[in-house]
Phi, psi and omega in degrees: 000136199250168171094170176269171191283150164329298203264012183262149188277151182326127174266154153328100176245354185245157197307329213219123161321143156280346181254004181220002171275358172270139202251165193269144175210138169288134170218155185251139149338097166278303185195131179320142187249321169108162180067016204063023172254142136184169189325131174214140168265160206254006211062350177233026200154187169239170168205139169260147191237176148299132167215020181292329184272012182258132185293138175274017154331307203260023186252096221181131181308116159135338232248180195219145204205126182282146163218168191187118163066088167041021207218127194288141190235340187190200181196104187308154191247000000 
């Protein structure tokens, strides 16, 4: 068997991963969307993102939420 294995992980062949080049950004919570979806501002727009993985303690308009590839990952301290 030539090659890398099924179950081995993607390798790098170009200056930049396609799967690790998008960076974690703060953005603040405009409003709930409903579905684990919402409204967020980026500072340059709005977008809507994931907010399934955030406790929703901390989800509430005004509050700032690291996201990475659209999906909220945590709530800066």
């Amino acid at each position: 068997m030539t090659g890398p294995r099924p179950d081995s992980p993607p390798q790098c062949l170009d200056d930049v991963c396609v799967t690790c080049s998008d960076t974690a950004v703060i953005v603040r919570l405009v409003r709930l969307l409903g579905d684990d979806l919402a409204l967020v501002d980026t500072g340059s727009g709005h977008e809507e993102i994931s907010v399934a993985l955030v406790d929703p303690a901390c989800l509430r308009p005004g509050a700032e939420l690291l996201v990475h590839a659209k999906e909220a990952i945590g709530v800066p301290r």
